[in-house]
C-alpha positions, 0 to 999 in steps of 0.5 A: 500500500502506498503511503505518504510519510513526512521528513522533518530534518533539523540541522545542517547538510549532515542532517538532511542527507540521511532523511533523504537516503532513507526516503529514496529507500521508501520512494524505490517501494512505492511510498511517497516521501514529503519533506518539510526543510529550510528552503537552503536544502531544499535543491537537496529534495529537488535532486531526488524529485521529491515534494518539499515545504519551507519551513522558515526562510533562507533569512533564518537559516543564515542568521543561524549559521552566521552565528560565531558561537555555533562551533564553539564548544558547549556554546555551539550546541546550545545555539543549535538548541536556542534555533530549535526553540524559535522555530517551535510555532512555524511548524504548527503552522506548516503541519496546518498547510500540509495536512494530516494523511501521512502515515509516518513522520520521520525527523533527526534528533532535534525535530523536536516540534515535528514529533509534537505535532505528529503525537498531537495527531496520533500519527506513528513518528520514527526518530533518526539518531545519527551519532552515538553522542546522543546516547549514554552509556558507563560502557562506552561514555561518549567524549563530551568535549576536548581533554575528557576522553579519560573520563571514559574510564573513570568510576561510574559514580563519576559517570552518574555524576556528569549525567546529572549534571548534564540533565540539570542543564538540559530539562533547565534549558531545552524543556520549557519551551518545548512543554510549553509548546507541547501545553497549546498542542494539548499534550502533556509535559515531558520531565526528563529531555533525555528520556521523554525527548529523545529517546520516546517515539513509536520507532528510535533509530540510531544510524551507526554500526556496532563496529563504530559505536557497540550496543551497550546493556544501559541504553534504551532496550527499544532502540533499534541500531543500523549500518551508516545511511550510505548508498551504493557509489556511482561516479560522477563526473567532477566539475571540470575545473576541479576535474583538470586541476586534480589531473594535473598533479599528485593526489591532493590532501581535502580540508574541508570544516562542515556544510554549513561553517561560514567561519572558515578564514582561520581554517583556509589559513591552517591549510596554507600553513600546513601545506607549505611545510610538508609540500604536496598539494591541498584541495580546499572545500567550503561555502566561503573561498580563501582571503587570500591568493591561490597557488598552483598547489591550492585549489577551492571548492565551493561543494562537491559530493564527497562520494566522488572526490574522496578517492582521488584523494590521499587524506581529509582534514575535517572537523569531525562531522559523522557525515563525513567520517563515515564518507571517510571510511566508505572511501578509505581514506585517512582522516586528521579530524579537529573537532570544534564542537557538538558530536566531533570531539566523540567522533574524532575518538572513536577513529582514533581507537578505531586506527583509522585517523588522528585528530590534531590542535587547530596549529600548524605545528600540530596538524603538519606532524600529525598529518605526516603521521597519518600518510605513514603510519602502516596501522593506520592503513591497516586500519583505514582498509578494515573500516572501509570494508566494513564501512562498505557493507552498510548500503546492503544492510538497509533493507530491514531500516525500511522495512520497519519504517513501512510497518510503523507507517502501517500501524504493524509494528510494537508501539513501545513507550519507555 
C-alpha cells in the first residue's frame, strides 16, 4: 500500500542527507516521501524529485549559521538548541498547510516540534539518531568535549555524576519551551529531555554500526541500531575545473570544516600553513573561498559530493562531522579530524581507537606532524582498509531500516513507550 510519510530534518547538510537516503529507500517501494526543510536544502529534495515545504526562510537559516558561537564548544550546541526553540510555532503552522494523511513522520534528533505535532495527531513518528553522542552509556561514555576522553574510564559514580549534571542543564534549558509548546498542542509535559525527548517515539533509530559505536546493556532496550545511511557509489563526473586541476598533479590532501561553517578564514589559513611545510598539494572545500591568493598547489571548492572526490584523494582534514567520517571510511581514506564542537570531539575518538585517523590542535605545528603521521603510519592503513570494508557493507544492510519504517507507517509494528 502506498503511503505518504513526512521528513522533518533539523540541522545542517549532515542532517538532511540521511532523511533523504532513507526516503529514496521508501520512494524505490512505492511510498511517497514529503519533506518539510529550510528552503537552503531544499535543491537537496529537488535532486531526488521529491515534494518539499519551507519551513522558515533562507533569512533564518543564515542568521543561524552566521552565528560565531555555533562551533564553539558547549556554546555551539546550545545555539543549535536556542534555533530549535524559535522555530517551535512555524511548524504548527506548516503541519496546518500540509495536512494530516501521512502515515509516518520521520525527523533527526532535534525535530523536536515535528514529533509534537505528529503525537498531537496520533500519527506513528520514527526518530533518526545519527551519532552515538546522543546516547549514554558507563560502557562506552561518549567524549563530551576536548581533554575528557579519560573520563571514559573513570568510576561510574563519576559517570552518574556528569549525567546529572548534564540533565540539570538540559530539562533547565531545552524543556520549557518545548512543554510549553507541547501545553497549546494539548499534550502533556515531558520531565526528563533525555528520556521523554529523545529517546520516546513509536520507532528510535540510531544510524551507526556496532563496529563504530557497540550496543551497550544501559541504553534504551527499544532502540533499534543500523549500518551508516550510505548508498551504493556511482561516479560522477567532477566539475571540470576541479576535474583538470586534480589531473594535473599528485593526489591532493581535502580540508574541508562542515556544510554549513561560514567561519572558515582561520581554517583556509591552517591549510596554507600546513601545506607549505610538508609540500604536496591541498584541495580546499567550503561555502566561503580563501582571503587570500591561490597557488598552483591550492585549489577551492565551493561543494562537491564527497562520494566522488574522496578517492582521488590521499587524506581529509575535517572537523569531525559523522557525515563525513563515515564518507571517510566508505572511501578509505585517512582522516586528521579537529573537532570544534557538538558530536566531533566523540567522533574524532572513536577513529582514533578505531586506527583509522588522528585528530590534531587547530596549529600548524600540530596538524603538519600529525598529518605526516597519518600518510605513514602502516596501522593506520591497516586500519583505514578494515573500516572501509566494513564501512562498505552498510548500503546492503538497509533493507530491514525500511522495512520497519513501512510497518510503523502501517500501524504493524510494537508501539513501545519507555
Amino acid at each position: 500500500m502506498k503511503r505518504r510519510i513526512l521528513f522533518v530534518p533539523f540541522g545542517s547538510e549532515g542532517d538532511v542527507n540521511p532523511l533523504l537516503w532513507l526516503a529514496g529507500l521508501l520512494a524505490d517501494r512505492g511510498h511517497h516521501p514529503v519533506f518539510l526543510l529550510t528552503p537552503h536544502y531544499g535543491h537537496l529534495a529537488d535532486k531526488y524529485g521529491f515534494e518539499w515545504h519551507p519551513i522558515g526562510t533562507e533569512e533564518d537559516f543564515q542568521r543561524m549559521a552566521g552565528d560565531p558561537g555555533l562551533w564553539k564548544p558547549g556554546l555551539g550546541s546550545w545555539r543549535v538548541a536556542q534555533a530549535m526553540h524559535k522555530s517551535l510555532a512555524t511548524y504548527r503552522n506548516a503541519f496546518d498547510s500540509l495536512g494530516t494523511d501521512f502515515s509516518l513522520v520521520v525527523t533527526s534528533s532535534l525535530g523536536l516540534a515535528a514529533s509534537a505535532m505528529a503525537e498531537s495527531l496520533r500519527i506513528p513518528r520514527l526518530m533518526l539518531h545519527l551519532q552515538p553522542l546522543c546516547l549514554r552509556s558507563h560502557g562506552d561514555m561518549p567524549v563530551l568535549m576536548e581533554g575528557s576522553a579519560w573520563f571514559r574510564h573513570a568510576p561510574h559514580f563519576l559517570h552518574d555524576a556528569a549525567f546529572f549534571v548534564v540533565d540539570g542543564i538540559l530539562n533547565r534549558t531545552m524543556l520549557p519551551p518545548l512543554n510549553n509548546f507541547r501545553r497549546t498542542l494539548g499534550l502533556p509535559r515531558l520531565e526528563d529531555f533525555y528520556r521523554d525527548a529523545l529517546m520516546r517515539a513509536e520507532g528510535v533509530a540510531l544510524l551507526v554500526p556496532a563496529w563504530f559505536s557497540p550496543r551497550q546493556p544501559d541504553w534504551p532496550t527499544h532502540l533499534r541500531q543500523f549500518d551508516f545511511p550510505l548508498s551504493a557509489t556511482v561516479a560522477n563526473p567532477l566539475p571540470q575545473n576541479l576535474a583538470a586541476w586534480l589531473e594535473a598533479g599528485d593526489p591532493p590532501v581535502l580540508w574541508t570544516h562542515g556544510s554549513a561553517n561560514v567561519h572558515l578564514a582561520k581554517s583556509w589559513r591552517l591549510a596554507r600553513d600546513v601545506t607549505g611545510t610538508i609540500g604536496g598539494r591541498a584541495l580546499l572545500v567550503g561555502k566561503i573561498p580563501p582571503g587570500f591568493e591561490l597557488s598552483d598547489a591550492i585549489h577551492h571548492i565551493s561543494h562537491v559530493p564527497f562520494e566522488d572526490l574522496l578517492p582521488r584523494c590521499r587524506a581529509i582534514v575535517h572537523h569531525g562531522g559523522i557525515g563525513t567520517t563515515s564518507k571517510a571510511f566508505a572511501a578509505g581514506i585517512r582522516q586528521l579530524i579537529i573537532p570544534l564542537a557538538h558530536d566531533q570531539h566523540d567522533n574524532a575518538a572513536r577513529v582514533e581507537r578505531l586506527k583509522a585517523g588522528l585528530q590534531a590542535k587547530p596549529s600548524a605545528r600540530d596538524a603538519a606532524e600529525k598529518i605526516l603521521r597519518l600518510l605513514n603510519s602502516i596501522n593506520i592503513e591497516a586500519g583505514v582498509n578494515r573500516c572501509q570494508h566494513l564501512a562498505g557493507e552498510s548500503p546492503g544492510k538497509a533493507a530491514p531500516l525500511a522495512t520497519w519504517a513501512e510497518e510503523l507507517a502501517g500501524g504493524l509494528a510494537p508501539i513501545v513507550h519507555t
